[in-house]
PDB file with SEQRES, HELIX, SHEET and CRYST1 records, atoms N, CA, C and O in Angstrom:
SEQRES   1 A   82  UNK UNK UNK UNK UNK UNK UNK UNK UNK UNK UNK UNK UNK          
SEQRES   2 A   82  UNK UNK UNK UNK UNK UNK UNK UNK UNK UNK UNK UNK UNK          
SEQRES   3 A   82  UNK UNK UNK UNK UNK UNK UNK UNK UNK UNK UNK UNK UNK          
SEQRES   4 A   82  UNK UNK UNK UNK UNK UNK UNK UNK UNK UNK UNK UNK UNK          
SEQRES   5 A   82  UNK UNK UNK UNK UNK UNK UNK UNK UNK UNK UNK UNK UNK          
SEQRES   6 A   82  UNK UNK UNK UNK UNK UNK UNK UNK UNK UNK UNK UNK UNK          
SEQRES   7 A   82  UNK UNK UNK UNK                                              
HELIX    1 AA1 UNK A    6  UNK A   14  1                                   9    
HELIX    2 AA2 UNK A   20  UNK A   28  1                                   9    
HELIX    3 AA3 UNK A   43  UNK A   52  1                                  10    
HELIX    4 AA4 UNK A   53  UNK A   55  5                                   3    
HELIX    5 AA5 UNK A   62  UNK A   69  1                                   8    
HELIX    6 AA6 UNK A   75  UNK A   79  1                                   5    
CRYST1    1.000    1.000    1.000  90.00  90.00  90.00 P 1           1          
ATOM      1  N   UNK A   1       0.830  -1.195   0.000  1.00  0.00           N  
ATOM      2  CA  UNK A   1       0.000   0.000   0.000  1.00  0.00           C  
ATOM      3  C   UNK A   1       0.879   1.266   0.000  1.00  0.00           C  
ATOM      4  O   UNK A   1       0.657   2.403  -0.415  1.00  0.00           O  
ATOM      5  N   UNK A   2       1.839   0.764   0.536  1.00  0.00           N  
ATOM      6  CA  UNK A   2       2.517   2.208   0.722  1.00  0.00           C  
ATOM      7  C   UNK A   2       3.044   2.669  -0.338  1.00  0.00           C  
ATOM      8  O   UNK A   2       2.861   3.835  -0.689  1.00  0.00           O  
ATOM      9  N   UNK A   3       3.982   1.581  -1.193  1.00  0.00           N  
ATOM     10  CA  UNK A   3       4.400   1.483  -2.757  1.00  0.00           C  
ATOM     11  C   UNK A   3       3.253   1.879  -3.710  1.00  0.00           C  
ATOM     12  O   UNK A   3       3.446   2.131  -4.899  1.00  0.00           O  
ATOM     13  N   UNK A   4       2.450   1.905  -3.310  1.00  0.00           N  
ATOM     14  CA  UNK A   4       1.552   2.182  -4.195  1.00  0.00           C  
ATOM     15  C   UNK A   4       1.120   3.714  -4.032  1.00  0.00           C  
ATOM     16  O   UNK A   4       0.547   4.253  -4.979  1.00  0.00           O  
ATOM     17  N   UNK A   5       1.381   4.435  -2.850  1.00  0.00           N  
ATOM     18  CA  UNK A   5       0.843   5.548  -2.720  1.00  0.00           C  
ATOM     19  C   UNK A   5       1.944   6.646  -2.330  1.00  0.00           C  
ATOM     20  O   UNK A   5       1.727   7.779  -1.900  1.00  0.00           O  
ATOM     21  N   UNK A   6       3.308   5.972  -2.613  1.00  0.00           N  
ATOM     22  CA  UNK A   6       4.500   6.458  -2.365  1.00  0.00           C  
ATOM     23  C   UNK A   6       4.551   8.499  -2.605  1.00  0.00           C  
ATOM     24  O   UNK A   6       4.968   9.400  -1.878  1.00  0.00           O  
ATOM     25  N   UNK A   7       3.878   8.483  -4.025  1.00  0.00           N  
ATOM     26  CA  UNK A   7       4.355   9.859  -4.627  1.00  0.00           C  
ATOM     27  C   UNK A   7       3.261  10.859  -3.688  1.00  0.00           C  
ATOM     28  O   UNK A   7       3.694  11.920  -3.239  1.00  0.00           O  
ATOM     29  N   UNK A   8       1.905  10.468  -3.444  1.00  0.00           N  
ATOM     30  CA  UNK A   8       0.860  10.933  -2.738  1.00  0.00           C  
ATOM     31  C   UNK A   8       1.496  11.273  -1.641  1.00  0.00           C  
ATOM     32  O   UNK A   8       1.460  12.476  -1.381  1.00  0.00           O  
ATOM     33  N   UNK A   9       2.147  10.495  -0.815  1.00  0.00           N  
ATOM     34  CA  UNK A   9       2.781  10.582   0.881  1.00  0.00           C  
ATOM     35  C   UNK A   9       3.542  11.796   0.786  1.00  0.00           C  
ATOM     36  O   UNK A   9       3.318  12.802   1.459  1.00  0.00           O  
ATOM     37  N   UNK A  10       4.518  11.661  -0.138  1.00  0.00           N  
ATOM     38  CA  UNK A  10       5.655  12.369  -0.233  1.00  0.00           C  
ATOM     39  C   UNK A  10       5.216  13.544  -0.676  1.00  0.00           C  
ATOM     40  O   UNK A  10       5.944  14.478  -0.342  1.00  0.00           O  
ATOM     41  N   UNK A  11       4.176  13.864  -1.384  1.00  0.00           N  
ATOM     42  CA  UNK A  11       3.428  14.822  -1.381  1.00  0.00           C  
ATOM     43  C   UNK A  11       3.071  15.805  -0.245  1.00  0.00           C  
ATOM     44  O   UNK A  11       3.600  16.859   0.108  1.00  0.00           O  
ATOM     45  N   UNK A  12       1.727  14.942   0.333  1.00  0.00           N  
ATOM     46  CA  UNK A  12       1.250  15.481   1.670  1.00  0.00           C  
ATOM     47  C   UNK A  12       2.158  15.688   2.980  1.00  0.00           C  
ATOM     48  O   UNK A  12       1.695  16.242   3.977  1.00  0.00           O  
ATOM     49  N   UNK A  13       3.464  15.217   2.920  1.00  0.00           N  
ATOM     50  CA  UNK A  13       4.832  15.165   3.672  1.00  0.00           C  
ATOM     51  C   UNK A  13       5.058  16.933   3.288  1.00  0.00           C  
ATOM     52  O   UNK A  13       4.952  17.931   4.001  1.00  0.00           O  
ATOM     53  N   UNK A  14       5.254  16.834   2.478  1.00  0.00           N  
ATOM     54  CA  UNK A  14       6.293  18.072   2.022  1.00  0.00           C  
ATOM     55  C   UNK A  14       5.300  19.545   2.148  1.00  0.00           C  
ATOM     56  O   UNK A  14       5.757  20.564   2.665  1.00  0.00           O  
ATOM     57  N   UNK A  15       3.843  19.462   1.573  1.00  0.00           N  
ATOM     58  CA  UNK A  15       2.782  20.715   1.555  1.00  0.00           C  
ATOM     59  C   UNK A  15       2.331  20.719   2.864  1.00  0.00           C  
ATOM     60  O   UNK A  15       2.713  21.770   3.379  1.00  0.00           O  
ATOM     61  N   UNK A  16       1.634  19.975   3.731  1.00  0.00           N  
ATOM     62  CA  UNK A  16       1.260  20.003   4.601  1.00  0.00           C  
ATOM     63  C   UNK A  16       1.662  20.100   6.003  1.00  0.00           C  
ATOM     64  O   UNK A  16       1.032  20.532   6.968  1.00  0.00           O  
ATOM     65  N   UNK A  17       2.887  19.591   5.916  1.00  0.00           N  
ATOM     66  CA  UNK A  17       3.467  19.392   7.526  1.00  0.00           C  
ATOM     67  C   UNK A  17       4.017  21.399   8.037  1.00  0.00           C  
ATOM     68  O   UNK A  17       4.771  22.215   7.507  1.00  0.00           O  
ATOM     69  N   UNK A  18       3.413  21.416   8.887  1.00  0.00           N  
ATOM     70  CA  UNK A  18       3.723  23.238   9.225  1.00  0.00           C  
ATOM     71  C   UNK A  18       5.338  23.860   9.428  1.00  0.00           C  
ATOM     72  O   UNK A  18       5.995  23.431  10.377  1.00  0.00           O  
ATOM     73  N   UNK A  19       5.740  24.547   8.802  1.00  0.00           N  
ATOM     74  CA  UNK A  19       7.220  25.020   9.143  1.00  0.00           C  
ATOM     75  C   UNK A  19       7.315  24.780  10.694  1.00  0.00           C  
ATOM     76  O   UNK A  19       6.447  24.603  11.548  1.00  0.00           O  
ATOM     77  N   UNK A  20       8.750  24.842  10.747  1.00  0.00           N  
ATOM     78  CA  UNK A  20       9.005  24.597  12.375  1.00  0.00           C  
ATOM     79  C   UNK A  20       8.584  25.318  13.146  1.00  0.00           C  
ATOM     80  O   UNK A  20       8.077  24.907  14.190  1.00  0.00           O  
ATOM     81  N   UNK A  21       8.713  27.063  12.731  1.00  0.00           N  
ATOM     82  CA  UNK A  21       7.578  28.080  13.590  1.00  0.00           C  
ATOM     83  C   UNK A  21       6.528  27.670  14.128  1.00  0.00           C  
ATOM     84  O   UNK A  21       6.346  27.579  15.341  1.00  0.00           O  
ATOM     85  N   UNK A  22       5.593  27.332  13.079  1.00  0.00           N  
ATOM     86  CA  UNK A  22       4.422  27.161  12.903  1.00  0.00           C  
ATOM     87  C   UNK A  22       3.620  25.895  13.461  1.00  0.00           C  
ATOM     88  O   UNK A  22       2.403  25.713  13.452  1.00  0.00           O  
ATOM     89  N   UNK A  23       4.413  25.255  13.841  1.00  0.00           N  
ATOM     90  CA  UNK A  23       4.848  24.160  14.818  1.00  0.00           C  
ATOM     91  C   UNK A  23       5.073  24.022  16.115  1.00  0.00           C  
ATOM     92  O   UNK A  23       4.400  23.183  16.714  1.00  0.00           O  
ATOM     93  N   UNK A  24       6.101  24.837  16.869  1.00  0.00           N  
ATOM     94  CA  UNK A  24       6.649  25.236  18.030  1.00  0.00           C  
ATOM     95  C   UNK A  24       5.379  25.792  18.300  1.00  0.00           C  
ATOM     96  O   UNK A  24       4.665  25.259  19.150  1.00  0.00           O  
ATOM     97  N   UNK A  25       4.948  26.955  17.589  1.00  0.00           N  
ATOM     98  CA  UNK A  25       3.672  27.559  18.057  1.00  0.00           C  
ATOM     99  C   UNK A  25       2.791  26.980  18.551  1.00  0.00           C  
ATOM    100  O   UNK A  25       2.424  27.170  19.711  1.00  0.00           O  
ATOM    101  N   UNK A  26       2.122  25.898  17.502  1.00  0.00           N  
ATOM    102  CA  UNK A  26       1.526  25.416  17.847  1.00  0.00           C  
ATOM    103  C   UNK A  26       1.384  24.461  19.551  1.00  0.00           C  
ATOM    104  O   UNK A  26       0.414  24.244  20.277  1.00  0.00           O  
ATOM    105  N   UNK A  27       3.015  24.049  19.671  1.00  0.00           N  
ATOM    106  CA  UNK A  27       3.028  23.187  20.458  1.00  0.00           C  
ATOM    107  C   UNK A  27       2.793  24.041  22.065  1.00  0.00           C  
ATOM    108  O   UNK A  27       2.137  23.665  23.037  1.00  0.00           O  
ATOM    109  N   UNK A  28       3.560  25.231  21.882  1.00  0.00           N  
ATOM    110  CA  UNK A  28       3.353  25.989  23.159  1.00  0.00           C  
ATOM    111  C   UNK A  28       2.010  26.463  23.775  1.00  0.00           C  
ATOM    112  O   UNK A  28       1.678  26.628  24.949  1.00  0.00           O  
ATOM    113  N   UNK A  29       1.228  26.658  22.397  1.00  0.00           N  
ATOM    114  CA  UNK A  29      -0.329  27.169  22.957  1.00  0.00           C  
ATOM    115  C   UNK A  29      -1.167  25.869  23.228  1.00  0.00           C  
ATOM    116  O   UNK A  29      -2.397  25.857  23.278  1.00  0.00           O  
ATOM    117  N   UNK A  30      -0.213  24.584  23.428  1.00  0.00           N  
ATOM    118  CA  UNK A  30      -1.317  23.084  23.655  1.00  0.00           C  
ATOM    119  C   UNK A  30      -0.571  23.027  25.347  1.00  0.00           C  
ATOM    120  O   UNK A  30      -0.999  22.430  26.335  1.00  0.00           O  
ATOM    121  N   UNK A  31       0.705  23.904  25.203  1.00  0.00           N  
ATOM    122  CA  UNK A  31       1.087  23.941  26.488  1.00  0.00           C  
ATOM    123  C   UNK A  31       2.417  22.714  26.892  1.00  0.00           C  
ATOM    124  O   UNK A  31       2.578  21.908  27.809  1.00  0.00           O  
ATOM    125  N   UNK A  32       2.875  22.941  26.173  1.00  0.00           N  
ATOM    126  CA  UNK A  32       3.796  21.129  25.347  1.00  0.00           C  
ATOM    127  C   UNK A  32       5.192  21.919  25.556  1.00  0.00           C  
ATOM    128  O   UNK A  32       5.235  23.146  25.466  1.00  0.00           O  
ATOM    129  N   UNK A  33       6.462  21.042  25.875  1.00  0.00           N  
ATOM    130  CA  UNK A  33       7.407  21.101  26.217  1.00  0.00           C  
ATOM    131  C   UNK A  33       7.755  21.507  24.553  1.00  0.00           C  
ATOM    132  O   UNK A  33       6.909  21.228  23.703  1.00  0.00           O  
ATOM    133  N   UNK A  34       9.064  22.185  24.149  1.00  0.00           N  
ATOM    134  CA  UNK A  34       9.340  22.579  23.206  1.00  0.00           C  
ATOM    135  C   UNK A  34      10.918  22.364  23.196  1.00  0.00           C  
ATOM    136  O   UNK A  34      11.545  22.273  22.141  1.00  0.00           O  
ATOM    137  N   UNK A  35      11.474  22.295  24.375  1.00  0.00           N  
ATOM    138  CA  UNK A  35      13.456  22.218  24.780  1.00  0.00           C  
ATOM    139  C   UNK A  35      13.312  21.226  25.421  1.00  0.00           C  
ATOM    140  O   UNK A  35      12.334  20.887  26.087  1.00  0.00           O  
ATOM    141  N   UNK A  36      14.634  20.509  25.196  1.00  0.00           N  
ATOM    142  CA  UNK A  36      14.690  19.523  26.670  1.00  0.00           C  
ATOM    143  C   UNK A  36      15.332  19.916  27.545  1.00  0.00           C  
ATOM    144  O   UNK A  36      16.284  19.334  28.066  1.00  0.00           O  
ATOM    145  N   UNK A  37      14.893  20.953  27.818  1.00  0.00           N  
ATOM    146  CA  UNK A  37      15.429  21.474  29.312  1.00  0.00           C  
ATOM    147  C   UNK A  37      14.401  21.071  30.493  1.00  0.00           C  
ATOM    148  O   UNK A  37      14.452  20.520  31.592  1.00  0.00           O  
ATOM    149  N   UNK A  38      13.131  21.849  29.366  1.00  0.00           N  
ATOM    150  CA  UNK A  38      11.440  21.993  29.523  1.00  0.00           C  
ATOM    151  C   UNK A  38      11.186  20.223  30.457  1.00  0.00           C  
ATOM    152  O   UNK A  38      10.526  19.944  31.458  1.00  0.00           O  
ATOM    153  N   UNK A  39      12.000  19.419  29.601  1.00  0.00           N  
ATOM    154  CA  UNK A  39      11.238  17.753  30.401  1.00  0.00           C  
ATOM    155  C   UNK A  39      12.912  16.872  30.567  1.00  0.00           C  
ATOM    156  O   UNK A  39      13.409  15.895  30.006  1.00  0.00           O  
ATOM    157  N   UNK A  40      13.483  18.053  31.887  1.00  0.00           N  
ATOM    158  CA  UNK A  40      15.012  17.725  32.113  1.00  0.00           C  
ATOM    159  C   UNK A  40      15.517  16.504  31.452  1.00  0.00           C  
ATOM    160  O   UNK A  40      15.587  15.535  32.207  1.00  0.00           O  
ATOM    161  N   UNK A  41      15.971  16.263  29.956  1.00  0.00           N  
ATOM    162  CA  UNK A  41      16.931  15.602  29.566  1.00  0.00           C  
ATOM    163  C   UNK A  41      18.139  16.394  29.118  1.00  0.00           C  
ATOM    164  O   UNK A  41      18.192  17.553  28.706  1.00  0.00           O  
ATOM    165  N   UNK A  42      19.145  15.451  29.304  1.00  0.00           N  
ATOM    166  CA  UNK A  42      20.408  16.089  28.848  1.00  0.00           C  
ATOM    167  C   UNK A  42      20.654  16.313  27.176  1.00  0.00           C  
ATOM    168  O   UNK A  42      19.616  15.909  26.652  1.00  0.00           O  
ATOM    169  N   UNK A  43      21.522  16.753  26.191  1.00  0.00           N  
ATOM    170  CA  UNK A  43      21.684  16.935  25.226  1.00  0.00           C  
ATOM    171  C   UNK A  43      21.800  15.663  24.526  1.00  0.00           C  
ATOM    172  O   UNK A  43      21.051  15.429  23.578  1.00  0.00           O  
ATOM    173  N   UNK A  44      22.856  14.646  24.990  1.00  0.00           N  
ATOM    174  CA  UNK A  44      23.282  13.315  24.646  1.00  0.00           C  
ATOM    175  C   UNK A  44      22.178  12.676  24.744  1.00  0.00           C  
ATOM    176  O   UNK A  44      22.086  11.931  23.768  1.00  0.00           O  
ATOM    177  N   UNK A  45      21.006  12.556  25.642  1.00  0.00           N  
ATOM    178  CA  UNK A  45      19.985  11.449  25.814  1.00  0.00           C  
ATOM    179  C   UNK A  45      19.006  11.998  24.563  1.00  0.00           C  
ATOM    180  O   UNK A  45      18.367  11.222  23.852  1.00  0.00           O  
ATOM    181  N   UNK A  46      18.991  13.419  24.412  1.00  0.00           N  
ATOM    182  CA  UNK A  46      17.752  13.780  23.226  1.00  0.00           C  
ATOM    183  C   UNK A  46      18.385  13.514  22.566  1.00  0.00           C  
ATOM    184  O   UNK A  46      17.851  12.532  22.051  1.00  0.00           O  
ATOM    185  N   UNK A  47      19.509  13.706  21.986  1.00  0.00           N  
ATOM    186  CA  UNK A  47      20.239  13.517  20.377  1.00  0.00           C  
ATOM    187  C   UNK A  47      19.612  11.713  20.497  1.00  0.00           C  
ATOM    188  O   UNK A  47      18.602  11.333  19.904  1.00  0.00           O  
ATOM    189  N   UNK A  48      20.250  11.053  21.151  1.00  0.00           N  
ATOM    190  CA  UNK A  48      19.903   9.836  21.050  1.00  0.00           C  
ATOM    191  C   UNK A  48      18.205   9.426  20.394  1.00  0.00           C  
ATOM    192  O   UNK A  48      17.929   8.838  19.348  1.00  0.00           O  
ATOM    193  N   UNK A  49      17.213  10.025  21.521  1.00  0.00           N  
ATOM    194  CA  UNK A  49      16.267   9.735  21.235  1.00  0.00           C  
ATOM    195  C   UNK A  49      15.758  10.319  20.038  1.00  0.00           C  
ATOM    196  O   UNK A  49      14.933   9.707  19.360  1.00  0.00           O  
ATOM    197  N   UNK A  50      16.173  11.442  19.720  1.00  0.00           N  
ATOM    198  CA  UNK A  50      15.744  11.538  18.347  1.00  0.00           C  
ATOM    199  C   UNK A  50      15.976  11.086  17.447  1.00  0.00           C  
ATOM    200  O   UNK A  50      15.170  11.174  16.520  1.00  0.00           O  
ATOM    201  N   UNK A  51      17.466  10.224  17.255  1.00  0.00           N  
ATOM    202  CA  UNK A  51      17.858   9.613  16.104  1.00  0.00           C  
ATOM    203  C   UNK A  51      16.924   8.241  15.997  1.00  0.00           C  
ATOM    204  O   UNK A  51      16.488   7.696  14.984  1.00  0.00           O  
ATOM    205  N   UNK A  52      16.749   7.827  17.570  1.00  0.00           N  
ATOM    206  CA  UNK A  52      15.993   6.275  17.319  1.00  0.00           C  
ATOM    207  C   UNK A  52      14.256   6.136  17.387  1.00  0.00           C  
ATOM    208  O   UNK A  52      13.710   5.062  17.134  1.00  0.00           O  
ATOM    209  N   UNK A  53      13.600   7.183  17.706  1.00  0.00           N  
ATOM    210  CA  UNK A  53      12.290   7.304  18.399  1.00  0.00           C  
ATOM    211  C   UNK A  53      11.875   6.840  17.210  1.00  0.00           C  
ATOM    212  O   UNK A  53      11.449   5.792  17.696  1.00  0.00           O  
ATOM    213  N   UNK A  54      11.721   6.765  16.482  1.00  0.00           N  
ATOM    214  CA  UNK A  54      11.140   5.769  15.210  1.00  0.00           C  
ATOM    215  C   UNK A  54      10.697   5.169  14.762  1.00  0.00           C  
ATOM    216  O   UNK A  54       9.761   5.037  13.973  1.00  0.00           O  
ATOM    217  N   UNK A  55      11.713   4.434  15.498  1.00  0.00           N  
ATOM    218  CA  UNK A  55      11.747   2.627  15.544  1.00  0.00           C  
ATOM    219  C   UNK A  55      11.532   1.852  17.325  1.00  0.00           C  
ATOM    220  O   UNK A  55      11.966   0.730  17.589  1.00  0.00           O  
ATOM    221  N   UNK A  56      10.855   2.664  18.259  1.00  0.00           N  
ATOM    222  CA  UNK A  56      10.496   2.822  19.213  1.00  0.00           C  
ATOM    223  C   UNK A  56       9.056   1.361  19.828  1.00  0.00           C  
ATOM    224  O   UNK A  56       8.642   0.579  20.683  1.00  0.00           O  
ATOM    225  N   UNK A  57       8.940   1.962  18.533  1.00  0.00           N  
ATOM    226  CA  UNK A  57       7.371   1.150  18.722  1.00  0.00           C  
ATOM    227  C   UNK A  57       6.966   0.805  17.101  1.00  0.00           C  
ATOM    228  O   UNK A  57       7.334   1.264  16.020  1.00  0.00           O  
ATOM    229  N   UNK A  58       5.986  -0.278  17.534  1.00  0.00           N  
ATOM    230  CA  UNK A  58       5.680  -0.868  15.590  1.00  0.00           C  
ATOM    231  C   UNK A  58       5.098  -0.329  14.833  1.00  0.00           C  
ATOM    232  O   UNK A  58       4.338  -0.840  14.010  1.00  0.00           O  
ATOM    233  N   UNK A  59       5.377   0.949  14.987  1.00  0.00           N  
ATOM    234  CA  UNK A  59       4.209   1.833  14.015  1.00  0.00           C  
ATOM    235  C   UNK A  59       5.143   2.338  12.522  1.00  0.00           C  
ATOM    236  O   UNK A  59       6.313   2.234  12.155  1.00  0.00           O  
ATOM    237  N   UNK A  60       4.028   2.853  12.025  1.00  0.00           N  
ATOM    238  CA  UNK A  60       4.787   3.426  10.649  1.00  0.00           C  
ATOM    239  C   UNK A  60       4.619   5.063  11.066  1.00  0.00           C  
ATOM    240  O   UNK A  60       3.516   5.611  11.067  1.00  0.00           O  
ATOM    241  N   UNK A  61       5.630   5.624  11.349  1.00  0.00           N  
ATOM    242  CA  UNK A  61       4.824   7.415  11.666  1.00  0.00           C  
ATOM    243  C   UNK A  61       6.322   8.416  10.848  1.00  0.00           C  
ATOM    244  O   UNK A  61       7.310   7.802  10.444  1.00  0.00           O  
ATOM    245  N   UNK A  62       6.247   9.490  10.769  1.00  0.00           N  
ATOM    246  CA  UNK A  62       6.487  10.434   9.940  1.00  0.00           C  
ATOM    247  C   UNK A  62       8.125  10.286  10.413  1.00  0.00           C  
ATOM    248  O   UNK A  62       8.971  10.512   9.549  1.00  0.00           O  
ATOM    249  N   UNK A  63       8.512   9.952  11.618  1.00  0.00           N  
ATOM    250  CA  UNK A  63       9.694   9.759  11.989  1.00  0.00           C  
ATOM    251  C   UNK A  63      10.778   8.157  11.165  1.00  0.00           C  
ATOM    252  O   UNK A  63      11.937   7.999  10.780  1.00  0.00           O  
ATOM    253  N   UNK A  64       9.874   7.542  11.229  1.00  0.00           N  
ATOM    254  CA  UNK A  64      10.323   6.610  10.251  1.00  0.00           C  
ATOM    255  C   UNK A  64      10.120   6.547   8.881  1.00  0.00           C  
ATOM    256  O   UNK A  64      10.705   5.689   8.220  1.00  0.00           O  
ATOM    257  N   UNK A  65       9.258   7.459   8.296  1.00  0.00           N  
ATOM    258  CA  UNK A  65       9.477   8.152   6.825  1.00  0.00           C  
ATOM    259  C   UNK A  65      10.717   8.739   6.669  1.00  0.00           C  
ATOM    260  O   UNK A  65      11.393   8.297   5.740  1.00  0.00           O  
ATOM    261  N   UNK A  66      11.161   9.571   7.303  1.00  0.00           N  
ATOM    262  CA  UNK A  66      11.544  10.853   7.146  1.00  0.00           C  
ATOM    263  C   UNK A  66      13.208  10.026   6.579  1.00  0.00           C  
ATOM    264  O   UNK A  66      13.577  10.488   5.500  1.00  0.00           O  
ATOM    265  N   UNK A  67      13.772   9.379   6.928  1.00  0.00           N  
ATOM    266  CA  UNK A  67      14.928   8.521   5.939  1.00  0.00           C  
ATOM    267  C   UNK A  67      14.714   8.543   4.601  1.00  0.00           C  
ATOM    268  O   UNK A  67      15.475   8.850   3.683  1.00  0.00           O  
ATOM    269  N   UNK A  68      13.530   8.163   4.599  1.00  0.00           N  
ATOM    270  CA  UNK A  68      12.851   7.016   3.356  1.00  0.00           C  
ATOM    271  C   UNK A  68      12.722   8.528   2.210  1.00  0.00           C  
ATOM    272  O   UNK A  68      12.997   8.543   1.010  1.00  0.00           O  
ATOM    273  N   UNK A  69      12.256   9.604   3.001  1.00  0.00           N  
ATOM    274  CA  UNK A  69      11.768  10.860   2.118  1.00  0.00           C  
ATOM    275  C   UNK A  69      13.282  10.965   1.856  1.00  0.00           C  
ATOM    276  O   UNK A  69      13.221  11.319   0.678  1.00  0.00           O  
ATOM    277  N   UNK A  70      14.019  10.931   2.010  1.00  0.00           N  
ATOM    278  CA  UNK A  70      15.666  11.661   2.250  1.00  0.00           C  
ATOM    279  C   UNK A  70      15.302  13.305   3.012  1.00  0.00           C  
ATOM    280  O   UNK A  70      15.887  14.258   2.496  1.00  0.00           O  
ATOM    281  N   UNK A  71      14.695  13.491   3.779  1.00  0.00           N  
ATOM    282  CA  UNK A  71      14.833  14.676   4.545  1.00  0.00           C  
ATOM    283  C   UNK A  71      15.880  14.535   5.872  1.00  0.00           C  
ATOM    284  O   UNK A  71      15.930  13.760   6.828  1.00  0.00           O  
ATOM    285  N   UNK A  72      16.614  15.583   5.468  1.00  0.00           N  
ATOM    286  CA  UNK A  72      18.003  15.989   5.863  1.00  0.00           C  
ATOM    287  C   UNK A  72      17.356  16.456   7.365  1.00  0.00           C  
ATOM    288  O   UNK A  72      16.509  17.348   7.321  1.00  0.00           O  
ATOM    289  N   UNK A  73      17.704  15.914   8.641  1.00  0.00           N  
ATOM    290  CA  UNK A  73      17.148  16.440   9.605  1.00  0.00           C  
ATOM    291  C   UNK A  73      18.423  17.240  10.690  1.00  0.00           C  
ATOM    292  O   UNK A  73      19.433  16.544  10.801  1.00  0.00           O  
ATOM    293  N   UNK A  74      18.443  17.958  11.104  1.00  0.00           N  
ATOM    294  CA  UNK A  74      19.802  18.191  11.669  1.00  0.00           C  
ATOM    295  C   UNK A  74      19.072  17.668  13.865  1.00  0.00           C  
ATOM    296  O   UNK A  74      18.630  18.395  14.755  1.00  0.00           O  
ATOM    297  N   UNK A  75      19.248  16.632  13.822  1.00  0.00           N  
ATOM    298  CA  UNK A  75      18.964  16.537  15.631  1.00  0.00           C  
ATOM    299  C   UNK A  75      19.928  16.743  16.082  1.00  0.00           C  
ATOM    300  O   UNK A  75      19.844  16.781  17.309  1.00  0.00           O  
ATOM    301  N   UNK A  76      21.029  16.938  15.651  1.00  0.00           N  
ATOM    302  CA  UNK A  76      22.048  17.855  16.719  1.00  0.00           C  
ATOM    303  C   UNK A  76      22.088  18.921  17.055  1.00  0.00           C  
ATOM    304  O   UNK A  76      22.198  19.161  18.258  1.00  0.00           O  
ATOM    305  N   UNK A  77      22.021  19.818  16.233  1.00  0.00           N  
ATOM    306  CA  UNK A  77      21.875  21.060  16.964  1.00  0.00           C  
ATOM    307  C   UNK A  77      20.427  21.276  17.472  1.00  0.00           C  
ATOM    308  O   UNK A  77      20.215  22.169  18.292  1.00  0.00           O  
ATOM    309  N   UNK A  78      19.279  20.374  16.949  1.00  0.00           N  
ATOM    310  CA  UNK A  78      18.370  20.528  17.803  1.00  0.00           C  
ATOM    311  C   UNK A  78      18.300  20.360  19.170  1.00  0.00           C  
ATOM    312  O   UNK A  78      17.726  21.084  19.983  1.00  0.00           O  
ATOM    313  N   UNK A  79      19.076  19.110  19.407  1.00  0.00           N  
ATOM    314  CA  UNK A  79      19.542  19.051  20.862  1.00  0.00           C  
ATOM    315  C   UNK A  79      20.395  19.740  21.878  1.00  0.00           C  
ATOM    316  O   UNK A  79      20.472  19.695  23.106  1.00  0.00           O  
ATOM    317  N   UNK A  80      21.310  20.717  20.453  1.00  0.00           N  
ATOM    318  CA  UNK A  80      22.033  21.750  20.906  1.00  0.00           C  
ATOM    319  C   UNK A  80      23.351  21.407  21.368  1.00  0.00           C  
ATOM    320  O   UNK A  80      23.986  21.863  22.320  1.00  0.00           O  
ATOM    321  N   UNK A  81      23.720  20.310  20.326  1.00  0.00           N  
ATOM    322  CA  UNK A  81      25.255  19.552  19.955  1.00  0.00           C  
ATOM    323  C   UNK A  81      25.550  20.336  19.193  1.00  0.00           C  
ATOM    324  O   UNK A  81      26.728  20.229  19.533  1.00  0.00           O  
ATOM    325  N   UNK A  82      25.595  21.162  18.338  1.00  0.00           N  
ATOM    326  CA  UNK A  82      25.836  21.279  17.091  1.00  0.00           C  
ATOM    327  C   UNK A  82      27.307  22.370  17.585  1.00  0.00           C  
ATOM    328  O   UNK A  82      28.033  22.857  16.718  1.00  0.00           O  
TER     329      UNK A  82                                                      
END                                                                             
């Protein structure tokens, strides 16, 4: 199914998902941690978890696309390695 709807995904991936602004925003007015300072992890444990959260659990979700799209993600300096 997915092969079959590959160009559609990659589609609705790319138009739809909200810039990171637009995002953060969102997340602060739901009242949602935004740093990991916000839900005390260290830099090393988020870099980690962001590289693997993925593959966490058996699901198919945008985090385990996001290889497959080739989107270039930088989680290091998100974690504030960089």
């Amino acid at each position: 199914m997915l092969r079959e709807n590959w160009d559609a995904i990659c589609t609705a991936v790319r138009e739809e998902m909200p810039d990171p602004q637009a995002l953060e925003s969102l997340l602060l007015r739901a009242g949602a941690a935004t740093t990991l300072d916000e839900i005390a992890v260290s830099p090393e444990l988020g870099l980690a978890g962001l590289q693997y959260h993925g593959y966490m659990r058996h699901r198919l979700t945008l985090a385990r696309l996001l290889p497959m799209l080739r989107c270039r993600t930088d989680f290091r300096a998100w974690a504030g390695l960089s």
